[in-house]
MDTraj code that builds the backbone (N, CA, C; nanometers):
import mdtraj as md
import numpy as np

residues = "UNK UNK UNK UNK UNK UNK UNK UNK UNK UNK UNK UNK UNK UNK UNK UNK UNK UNK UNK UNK UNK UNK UNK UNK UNK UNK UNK UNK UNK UNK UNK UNK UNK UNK UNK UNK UNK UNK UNK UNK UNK UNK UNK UNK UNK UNK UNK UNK UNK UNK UNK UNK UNK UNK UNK UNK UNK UNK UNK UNK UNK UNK UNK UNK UNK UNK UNK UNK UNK UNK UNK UNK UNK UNK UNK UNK UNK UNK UNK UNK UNK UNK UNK UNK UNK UNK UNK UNK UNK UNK UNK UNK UNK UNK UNK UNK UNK UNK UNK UNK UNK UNK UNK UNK UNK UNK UNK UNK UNK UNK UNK UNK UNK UNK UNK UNK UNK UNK UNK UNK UNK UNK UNK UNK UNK UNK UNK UNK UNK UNK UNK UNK UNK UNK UNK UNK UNK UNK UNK UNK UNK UNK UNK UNK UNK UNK UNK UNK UNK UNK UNK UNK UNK UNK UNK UNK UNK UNK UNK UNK UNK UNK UNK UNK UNK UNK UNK UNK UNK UNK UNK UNK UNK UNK UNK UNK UNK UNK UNK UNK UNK UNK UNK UNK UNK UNK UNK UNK UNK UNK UNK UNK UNK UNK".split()
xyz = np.array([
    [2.1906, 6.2904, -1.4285],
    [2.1331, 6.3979, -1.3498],
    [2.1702, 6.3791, -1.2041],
    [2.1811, 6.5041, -1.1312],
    [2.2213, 6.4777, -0.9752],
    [2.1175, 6.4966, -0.8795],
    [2.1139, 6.4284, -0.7819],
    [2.0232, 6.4150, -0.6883],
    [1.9992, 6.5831, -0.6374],
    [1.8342, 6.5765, -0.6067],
    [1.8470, 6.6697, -0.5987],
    [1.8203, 6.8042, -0.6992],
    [1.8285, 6.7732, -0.8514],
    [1.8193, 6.8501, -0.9503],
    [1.6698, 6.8798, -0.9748],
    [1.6316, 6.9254, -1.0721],
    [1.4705, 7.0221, -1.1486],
    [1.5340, 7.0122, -1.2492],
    [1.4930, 6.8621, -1.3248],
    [1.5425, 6.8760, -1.4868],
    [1.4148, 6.8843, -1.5404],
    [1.3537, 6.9972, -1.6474],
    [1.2707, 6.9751, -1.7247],
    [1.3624, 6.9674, -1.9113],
    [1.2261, 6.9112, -1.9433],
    [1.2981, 6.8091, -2.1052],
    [1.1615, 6.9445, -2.1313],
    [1.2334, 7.0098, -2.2283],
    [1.1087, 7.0795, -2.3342],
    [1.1039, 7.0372, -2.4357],
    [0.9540, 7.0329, -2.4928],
    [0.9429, 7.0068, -2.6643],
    [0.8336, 7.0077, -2.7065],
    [0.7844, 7.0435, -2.8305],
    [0.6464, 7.0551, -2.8549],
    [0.5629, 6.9445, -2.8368],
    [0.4537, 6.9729, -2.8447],
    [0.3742, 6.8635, -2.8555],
    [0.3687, 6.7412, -2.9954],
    [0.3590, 6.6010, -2.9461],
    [0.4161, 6.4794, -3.0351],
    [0.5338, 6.4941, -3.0588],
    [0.6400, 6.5558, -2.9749],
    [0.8005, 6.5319, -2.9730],
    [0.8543, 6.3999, -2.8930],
    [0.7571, 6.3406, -2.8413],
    [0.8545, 6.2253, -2.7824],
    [0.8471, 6.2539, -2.5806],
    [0.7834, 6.3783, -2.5704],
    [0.8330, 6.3463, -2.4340],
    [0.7631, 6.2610, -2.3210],
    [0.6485, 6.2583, -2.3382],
    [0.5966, 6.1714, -2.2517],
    [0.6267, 6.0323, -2.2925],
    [0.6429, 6.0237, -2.4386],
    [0.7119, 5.8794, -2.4454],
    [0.8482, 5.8619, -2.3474],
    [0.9579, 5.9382, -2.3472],
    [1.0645, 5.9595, -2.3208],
    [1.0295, 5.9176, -2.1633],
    [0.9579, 6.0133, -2.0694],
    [0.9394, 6.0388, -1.9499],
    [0.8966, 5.8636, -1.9311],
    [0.8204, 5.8154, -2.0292],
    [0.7453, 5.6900, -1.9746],
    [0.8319, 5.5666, -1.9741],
    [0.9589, 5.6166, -2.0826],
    [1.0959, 5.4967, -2.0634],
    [1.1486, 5.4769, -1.9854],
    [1.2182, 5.6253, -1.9542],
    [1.3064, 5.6105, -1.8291],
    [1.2408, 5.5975, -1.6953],
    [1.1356, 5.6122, -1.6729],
    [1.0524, 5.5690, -1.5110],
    [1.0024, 5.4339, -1.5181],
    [1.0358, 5.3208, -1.6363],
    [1.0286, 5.1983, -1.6347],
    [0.8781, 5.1570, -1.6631],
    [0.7484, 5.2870, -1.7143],
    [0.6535, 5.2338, -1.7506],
    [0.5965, 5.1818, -1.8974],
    [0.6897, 5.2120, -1.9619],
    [0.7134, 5.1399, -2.1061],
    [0.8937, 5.0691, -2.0983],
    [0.9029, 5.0181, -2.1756],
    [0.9876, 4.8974, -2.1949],
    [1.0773, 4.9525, -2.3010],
    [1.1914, 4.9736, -2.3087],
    [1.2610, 5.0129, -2.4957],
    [1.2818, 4.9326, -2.5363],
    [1.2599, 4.9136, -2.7124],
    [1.2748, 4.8135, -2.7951],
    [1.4000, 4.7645, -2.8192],
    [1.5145, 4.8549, -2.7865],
    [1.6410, 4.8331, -2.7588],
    [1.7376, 4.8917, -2.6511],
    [1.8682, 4.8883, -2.5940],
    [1.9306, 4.9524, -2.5221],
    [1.8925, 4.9229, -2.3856],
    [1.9486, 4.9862, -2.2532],
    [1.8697, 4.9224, -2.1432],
    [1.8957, 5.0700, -2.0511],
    [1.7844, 5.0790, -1.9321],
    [1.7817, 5.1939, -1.8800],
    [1.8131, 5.1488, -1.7345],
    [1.9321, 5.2335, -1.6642],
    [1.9529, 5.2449, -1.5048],
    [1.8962, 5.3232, -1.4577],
    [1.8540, 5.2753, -1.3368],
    [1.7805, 5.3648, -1.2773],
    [1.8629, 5.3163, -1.1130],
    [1.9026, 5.4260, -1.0395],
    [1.9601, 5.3851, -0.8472],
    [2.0507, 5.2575, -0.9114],
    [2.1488, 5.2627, -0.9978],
    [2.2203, 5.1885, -0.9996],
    [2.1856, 5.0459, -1.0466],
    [2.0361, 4.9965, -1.0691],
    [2.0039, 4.9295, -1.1394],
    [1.9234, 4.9259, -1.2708],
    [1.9635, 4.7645, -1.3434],
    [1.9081, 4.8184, -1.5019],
    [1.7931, 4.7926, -1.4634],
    [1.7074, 4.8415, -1.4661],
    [1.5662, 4.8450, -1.4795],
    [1.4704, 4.7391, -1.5646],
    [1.5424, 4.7402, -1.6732],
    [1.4580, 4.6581, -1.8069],
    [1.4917, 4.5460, -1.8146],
    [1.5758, 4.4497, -1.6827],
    [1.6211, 4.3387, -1.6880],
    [1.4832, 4.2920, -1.6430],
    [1.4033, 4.3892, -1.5159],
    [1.2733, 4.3162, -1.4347],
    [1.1742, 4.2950, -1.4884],
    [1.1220, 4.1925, -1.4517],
    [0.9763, 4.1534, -1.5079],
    [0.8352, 4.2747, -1.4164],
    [0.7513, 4.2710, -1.4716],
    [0.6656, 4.3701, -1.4716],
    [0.6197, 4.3790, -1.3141],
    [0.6371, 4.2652, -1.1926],
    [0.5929, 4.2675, -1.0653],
    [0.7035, 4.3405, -0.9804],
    [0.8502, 4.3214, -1.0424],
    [0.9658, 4.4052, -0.9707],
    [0.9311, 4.5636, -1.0168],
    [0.9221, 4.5639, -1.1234],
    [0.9348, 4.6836, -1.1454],
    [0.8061, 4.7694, -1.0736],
    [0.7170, 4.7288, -1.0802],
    [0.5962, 4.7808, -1.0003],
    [0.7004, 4.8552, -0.8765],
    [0.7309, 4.7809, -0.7691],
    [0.7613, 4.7579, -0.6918],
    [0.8771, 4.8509, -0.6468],
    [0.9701, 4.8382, -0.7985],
    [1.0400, 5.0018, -0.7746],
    [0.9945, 5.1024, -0.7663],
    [0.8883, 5.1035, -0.8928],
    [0.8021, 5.2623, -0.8936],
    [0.7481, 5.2940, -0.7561],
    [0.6699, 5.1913, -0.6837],
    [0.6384, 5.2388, -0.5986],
    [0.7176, 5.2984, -0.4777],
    [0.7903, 5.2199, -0.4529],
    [0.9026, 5.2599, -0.3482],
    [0.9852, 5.3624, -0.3958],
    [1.0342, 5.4019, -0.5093],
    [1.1267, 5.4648, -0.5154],
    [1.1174, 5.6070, -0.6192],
    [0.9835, 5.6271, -0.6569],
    [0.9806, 5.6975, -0.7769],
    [0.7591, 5.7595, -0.7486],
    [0.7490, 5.8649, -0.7689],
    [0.6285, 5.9375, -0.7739],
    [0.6027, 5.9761, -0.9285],
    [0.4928, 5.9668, -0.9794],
    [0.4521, 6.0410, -1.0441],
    [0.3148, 6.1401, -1.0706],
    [0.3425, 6.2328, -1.1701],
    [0.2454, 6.3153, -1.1824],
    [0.2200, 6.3520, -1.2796],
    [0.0751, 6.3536, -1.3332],
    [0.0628, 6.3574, -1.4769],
    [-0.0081, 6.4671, -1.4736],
    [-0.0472, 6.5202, -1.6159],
    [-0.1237, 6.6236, -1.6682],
    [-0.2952, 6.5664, -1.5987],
    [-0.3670, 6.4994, -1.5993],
    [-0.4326, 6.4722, -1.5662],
    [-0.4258, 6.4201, -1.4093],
    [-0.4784, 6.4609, -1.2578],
    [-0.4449, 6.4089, -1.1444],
    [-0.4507, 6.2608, -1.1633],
    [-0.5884, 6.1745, -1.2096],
    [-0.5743, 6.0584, -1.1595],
    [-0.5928, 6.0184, -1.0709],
    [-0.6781, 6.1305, -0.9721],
    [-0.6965, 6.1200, -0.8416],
    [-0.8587, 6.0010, -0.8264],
    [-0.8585, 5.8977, -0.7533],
    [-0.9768, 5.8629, -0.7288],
    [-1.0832, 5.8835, -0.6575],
    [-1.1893, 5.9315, -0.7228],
    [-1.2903, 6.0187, -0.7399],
    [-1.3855, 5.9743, -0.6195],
    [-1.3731, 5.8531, -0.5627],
    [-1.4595, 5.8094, -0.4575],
    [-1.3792, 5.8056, -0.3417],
    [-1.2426, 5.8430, -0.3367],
    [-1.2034, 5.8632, -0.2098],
    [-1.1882, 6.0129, -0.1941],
    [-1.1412, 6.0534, -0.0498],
    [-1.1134, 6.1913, 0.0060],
    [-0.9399, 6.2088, -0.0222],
    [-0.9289, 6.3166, -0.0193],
    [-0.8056, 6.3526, -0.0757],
    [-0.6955, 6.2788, 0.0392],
    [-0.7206, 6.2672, 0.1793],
    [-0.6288, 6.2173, 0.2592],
    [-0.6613, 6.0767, 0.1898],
    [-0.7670, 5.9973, 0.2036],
    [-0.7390, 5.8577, 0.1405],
    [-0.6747, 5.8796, 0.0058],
    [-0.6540, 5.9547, -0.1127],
    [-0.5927, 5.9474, -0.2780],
    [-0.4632, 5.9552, -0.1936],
    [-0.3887, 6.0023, -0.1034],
    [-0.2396, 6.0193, -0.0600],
    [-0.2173, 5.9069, -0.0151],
    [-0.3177, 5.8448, 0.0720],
    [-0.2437, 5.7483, 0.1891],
    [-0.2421, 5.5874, 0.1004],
    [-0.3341, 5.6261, -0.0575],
    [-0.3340, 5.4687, -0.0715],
    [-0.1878, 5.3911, -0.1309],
    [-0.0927, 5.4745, -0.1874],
    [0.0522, 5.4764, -0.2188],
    [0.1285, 5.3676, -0.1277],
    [0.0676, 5.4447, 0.0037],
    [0.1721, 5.3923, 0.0830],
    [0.1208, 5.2597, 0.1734],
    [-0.0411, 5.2257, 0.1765],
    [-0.1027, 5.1188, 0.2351],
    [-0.0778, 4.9949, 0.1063],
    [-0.0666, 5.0012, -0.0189],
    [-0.0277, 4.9399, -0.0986],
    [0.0931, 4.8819, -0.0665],
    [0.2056, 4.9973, -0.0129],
    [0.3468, 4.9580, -0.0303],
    [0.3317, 4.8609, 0.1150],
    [0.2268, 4.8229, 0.2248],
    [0.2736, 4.7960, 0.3095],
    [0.2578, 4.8575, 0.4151],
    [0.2488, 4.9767, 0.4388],
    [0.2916, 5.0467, 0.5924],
    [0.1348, 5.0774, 0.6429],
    [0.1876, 5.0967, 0.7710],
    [0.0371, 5.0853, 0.8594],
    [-0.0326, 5.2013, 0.8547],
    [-0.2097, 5.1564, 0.8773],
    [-0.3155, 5.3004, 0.8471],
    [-0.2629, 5.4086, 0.9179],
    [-0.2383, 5.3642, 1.0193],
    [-0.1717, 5.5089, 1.0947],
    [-0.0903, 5.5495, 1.0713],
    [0.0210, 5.4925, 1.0044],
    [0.1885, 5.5726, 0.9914],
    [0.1170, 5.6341, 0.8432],
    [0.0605, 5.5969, 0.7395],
    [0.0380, 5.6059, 0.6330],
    [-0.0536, 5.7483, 0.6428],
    [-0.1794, 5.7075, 0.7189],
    [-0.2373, 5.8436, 0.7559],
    [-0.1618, 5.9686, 0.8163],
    [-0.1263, 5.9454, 0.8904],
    [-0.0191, 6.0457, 1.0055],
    [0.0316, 6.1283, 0.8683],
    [0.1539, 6.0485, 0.7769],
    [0.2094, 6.1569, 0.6933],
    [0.1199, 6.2171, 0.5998],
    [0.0111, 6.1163, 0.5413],
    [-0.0508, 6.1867, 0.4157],
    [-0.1288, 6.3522, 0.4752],
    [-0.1264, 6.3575, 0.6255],
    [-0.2179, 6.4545, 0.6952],
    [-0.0910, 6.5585, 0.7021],
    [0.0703, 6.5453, 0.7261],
    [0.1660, 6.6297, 0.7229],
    [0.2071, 6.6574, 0.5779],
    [0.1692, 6.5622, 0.4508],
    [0.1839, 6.6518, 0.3054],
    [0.0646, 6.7346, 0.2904],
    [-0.0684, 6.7133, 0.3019],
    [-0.1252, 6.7864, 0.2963],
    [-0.1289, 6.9742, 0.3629],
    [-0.0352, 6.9884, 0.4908],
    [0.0073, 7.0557, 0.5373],
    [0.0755, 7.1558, 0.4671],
    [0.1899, 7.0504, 0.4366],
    [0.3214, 7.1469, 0.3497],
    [0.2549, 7.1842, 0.2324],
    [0.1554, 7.1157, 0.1774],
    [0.1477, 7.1813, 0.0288],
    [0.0073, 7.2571, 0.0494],
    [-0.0107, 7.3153, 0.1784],
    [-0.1104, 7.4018, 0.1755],
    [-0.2846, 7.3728, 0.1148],
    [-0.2935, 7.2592, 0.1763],
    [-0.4490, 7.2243, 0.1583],
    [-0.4640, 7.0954, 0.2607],
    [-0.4208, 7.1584, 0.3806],
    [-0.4848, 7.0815, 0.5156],
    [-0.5839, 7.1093, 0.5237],
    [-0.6806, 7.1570, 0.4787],
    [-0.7947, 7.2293, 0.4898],
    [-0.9122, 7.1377, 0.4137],
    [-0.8149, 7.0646, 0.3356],
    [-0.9013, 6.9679, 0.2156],
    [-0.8581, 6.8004, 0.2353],
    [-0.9074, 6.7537, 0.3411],
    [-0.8583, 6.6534, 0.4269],
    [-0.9369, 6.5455, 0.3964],
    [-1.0850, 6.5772, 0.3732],
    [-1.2141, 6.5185, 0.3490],
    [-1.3289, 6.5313, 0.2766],
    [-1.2430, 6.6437, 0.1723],
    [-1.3143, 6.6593, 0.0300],
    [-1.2440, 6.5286, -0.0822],
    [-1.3954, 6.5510, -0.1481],
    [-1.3365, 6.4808, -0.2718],
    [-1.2373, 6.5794, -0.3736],
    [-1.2164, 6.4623, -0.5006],
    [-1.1515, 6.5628, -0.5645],
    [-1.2665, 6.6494, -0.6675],
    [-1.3750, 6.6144, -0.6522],
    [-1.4645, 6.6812, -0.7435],
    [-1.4757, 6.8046, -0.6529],
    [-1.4519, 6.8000, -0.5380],
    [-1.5225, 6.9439, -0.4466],
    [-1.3879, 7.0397, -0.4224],
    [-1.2649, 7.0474, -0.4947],
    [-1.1446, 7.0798, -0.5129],
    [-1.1145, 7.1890, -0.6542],
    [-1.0544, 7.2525, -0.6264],
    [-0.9783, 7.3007, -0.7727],
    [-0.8879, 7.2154, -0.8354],
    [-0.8499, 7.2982, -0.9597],
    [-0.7273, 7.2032, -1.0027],
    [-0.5824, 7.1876, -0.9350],
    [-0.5936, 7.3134, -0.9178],
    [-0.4602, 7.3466, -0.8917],
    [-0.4515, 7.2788, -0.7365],
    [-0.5482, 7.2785, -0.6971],
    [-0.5647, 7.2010, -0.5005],
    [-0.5738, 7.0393, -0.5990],
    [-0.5921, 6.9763, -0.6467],
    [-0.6299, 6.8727, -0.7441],
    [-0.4144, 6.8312, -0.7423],
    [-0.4128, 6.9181, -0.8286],
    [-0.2854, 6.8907, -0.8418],
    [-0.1783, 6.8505, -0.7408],
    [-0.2100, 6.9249, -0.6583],
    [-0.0792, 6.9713, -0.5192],
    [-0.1472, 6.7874, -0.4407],
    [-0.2897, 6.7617, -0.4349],
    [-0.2764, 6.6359, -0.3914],
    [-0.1963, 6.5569, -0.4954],
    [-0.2273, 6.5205, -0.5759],
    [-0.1642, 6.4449, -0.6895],
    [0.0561, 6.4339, -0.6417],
    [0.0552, 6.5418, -0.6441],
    [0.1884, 6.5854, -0.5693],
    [0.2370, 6.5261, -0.4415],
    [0.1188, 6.5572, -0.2958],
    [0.1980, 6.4400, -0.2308],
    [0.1222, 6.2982, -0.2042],
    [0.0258, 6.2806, -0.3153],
    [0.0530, 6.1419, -0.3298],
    [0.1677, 6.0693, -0.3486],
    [0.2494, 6.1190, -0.4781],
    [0.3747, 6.1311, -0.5696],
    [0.4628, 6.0791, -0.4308],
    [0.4178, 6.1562, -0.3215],
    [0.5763, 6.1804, -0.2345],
    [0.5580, 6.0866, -0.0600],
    [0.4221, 6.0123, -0.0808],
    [0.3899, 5.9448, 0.0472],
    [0.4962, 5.8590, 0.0657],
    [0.5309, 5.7833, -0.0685],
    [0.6417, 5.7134, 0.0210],
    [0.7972, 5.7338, -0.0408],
    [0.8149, 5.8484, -0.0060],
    [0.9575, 5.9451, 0.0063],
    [1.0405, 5.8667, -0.1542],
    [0.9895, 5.8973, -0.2902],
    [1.0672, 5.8736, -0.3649],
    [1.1912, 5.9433, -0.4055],
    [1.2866, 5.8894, -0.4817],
    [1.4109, 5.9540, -0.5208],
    [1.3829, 6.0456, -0.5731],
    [1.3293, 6.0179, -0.6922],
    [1.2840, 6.1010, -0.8457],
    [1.1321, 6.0749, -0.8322],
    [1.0363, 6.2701, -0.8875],
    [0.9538, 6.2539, -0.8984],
    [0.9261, 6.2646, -1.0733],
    [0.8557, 6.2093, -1.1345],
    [0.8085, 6.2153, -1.2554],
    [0.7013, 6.3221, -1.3351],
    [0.6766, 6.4046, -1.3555],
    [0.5759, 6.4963, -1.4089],
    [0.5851, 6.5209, -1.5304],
    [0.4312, 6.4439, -1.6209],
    [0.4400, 6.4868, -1.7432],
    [0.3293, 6.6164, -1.7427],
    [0.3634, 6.6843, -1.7727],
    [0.2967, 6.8252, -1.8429],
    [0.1973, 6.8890, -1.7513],
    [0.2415, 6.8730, -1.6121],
    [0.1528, 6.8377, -1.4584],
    [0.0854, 6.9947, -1.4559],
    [0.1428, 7.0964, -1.5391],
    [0.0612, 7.2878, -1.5206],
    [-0.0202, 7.2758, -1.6777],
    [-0.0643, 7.1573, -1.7343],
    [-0.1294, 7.1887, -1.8430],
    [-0.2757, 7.2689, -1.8191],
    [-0.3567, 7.1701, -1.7813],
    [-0.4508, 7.2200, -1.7791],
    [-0.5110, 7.3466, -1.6357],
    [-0.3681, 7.4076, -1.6057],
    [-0.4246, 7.4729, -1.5007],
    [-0.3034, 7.6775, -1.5341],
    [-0.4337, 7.7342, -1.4896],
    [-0.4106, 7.9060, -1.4765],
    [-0.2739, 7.8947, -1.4461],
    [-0.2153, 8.0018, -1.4601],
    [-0.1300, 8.0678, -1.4320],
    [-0.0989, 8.0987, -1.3060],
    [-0.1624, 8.1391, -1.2078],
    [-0.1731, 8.1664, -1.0879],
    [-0.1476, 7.9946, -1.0214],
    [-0.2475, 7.9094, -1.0657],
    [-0.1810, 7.7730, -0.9750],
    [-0.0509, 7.7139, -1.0174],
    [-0.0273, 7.7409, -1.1721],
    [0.0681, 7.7069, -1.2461],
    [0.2201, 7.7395, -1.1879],
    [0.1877, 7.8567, -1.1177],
    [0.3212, 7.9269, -1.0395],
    [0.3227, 7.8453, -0.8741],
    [0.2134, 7.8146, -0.8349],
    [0.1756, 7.7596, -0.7224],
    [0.2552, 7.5714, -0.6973],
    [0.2093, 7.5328, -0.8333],
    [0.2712, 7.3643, -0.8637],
    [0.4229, 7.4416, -0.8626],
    [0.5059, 7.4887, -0.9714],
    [0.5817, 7.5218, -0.9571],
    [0.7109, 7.5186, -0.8418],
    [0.6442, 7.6091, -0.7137],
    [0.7119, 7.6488, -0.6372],
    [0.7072, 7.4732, -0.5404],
    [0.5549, 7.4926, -0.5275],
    [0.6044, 7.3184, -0.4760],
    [0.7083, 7.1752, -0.5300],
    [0.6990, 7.1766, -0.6790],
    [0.8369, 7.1366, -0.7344],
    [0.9257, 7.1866, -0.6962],
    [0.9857, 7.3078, -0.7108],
    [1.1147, 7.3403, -0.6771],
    [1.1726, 7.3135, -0.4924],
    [1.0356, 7.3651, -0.3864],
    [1.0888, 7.3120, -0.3136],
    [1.1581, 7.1611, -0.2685],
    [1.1236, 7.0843, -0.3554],
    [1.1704, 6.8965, -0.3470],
    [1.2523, 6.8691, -0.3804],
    [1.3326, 6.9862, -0.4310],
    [1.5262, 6.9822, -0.4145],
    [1.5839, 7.0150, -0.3078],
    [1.5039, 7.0957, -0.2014],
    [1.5790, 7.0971, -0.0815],
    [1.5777, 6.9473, 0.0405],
    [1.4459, 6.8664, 0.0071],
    [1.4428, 6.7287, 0.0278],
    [1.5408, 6.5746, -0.0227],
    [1.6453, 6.6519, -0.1589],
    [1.6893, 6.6124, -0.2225],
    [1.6658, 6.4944, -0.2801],
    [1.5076, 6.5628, -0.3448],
    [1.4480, 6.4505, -0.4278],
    [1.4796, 6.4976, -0.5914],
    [1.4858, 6.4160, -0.6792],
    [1.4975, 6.4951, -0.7727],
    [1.3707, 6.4753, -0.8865],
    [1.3221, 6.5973, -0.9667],
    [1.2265, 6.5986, -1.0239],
    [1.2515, 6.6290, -1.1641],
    [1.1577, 6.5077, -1.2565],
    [1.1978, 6.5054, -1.4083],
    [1.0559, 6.5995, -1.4549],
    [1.0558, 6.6621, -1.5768],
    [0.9165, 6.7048, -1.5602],
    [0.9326, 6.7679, -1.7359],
    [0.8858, 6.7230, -1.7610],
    [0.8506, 6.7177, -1.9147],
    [0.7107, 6.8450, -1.9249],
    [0.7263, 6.9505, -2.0568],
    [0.6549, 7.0599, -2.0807],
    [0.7132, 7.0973, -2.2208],
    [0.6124, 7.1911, -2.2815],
    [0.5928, 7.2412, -2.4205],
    [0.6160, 7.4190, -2.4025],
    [0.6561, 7.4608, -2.2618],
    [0.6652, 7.5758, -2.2000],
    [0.7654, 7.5978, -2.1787],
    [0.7963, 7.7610, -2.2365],
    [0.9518, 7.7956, -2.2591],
    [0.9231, 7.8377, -2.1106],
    [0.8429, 7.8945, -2.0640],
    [0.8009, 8.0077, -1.9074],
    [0.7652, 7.9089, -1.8230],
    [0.8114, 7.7319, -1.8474],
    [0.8270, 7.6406, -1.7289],
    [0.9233, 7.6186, -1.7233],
    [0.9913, 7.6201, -1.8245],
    [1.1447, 7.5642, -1.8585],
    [1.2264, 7.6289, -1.7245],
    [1.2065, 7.7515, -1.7711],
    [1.2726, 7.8294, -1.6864],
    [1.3208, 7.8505, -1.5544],
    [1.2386, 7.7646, -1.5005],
    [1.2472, 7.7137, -1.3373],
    [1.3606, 7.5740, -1.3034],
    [1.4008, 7.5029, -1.4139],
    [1.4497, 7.3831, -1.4392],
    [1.6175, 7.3788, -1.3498],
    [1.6773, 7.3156, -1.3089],
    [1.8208, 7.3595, -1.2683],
    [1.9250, 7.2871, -1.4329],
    [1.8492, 7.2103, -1.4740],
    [1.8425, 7.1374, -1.5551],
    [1.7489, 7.1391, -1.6927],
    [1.7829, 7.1706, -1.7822],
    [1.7039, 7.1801, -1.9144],
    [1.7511, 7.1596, -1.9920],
    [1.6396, 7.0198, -2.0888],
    [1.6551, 6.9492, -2.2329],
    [1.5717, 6.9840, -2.3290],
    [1.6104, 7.0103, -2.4176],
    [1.5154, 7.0424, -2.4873],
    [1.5335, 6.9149, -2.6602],
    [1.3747, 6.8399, -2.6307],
    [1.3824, 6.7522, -2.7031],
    [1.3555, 6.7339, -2.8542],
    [1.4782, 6.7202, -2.9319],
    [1.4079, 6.7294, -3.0577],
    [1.5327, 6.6454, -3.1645],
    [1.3768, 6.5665, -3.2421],
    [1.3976, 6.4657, -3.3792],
    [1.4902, 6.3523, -3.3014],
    [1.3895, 6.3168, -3.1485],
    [1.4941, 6.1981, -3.1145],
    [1.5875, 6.2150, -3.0314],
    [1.6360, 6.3181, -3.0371],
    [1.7850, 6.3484, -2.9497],
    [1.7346, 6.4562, -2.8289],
    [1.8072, 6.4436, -2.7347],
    [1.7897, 6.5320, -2.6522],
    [1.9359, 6.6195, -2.6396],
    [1.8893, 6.7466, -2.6193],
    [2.0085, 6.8826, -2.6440],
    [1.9953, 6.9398, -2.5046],
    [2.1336, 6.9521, -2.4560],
    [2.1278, 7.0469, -2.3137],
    [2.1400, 7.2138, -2.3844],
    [2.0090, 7.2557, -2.3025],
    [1.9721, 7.4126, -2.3200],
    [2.0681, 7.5290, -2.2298],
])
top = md.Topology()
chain = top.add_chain()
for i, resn in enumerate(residues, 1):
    res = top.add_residue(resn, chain, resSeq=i)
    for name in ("N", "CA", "C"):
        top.add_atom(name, md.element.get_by_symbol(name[0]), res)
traj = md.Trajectory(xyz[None], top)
């Protein structure tokens, strides 16, 4: 895939894709074969390197936010990047400019219980992106949300190719697919370019 791309993998549900999604981002292990990732094999590292890539180099976003429920949405962004290292202020400063771009500066010091989903999500999103990964990861990230936010996540994915980040994003949706620059559609094991 090229930097820069919107590959979504389609397939029904229990096809393999979140397994799939969870190989190649190095959070499961394959029982055989080995996966590159930025030019390195990935599955050579023991479980503290690899941390260490994900964090630095890779976001994800799941069907469920995952957001923690006792912090404010600027703390669920900024903890990415105080983990990786960088200071409260540089860390704060940006998590206060994603919140911006993805249109819920407004939700700075709510929890995520006092949020929608779809505002739920878009944090989840630049958590994903506090500390400027290559590839973002999204398994099935418009499941549980309307149509109306569903188009909303959307457009914020697609803009993170002009950042030339590139985004993997696994769905059971022919009317997500569709947005993809890139589309697999996964089935009995194999993956098929659509």
């Amino acid at each position: 895939m090229r930097r820069g791309s919107f590959v979504v993998i389609l397939g029904p549900s229990g096809s393999g894709k979140s397994t799939l999604l969870h190989l190649i981002s190095g959070l499961d292990r394959p029982t055989d074969g080995r996966i590159v990732f930025d030019s390195v094999d990935i599955t050579s590292h023991d479980d503290a390197r690899l941390s260490q890539i994900r964090n630095k180099k890779m976001g994800f976003v799941f069907q469920f936010h995952h957001l923690l429920s006792e912090f404010s949405c600027l703390e669920n962004i900024a903890l990415p990047a105080l983990v990786n290292g960088v200071t409260p202020e540089t860390a704060y400063k940006k998590a206060h400019m994603l919140l911006q771009r993805f249109d819920i500066g407004d939700k700075v010091n709510r929890l995520p219980d006092e949020i929608s989903g779809g505002e739920r999500q878009r944090v989840a999103i630049a958590r994903a992106m506090i500390n400027d990964p290559l590839i973002i990861f999204a398994d099935e990230p418009t499941g549980n949300l309307d149509e109306g936010n569903t188009n909303k996540l959307l457009e914020v994915f697609g803009s993170l190719k002009h950042d030339g980040r590139t985004v993997v994003l696994v769905t059971h949706s022919l009317d997500i697919a569709r947005v993809g620059t890139e589309v697999y559609r996964l089935k009995e094991g194999r993956l098929y370019a659509v």
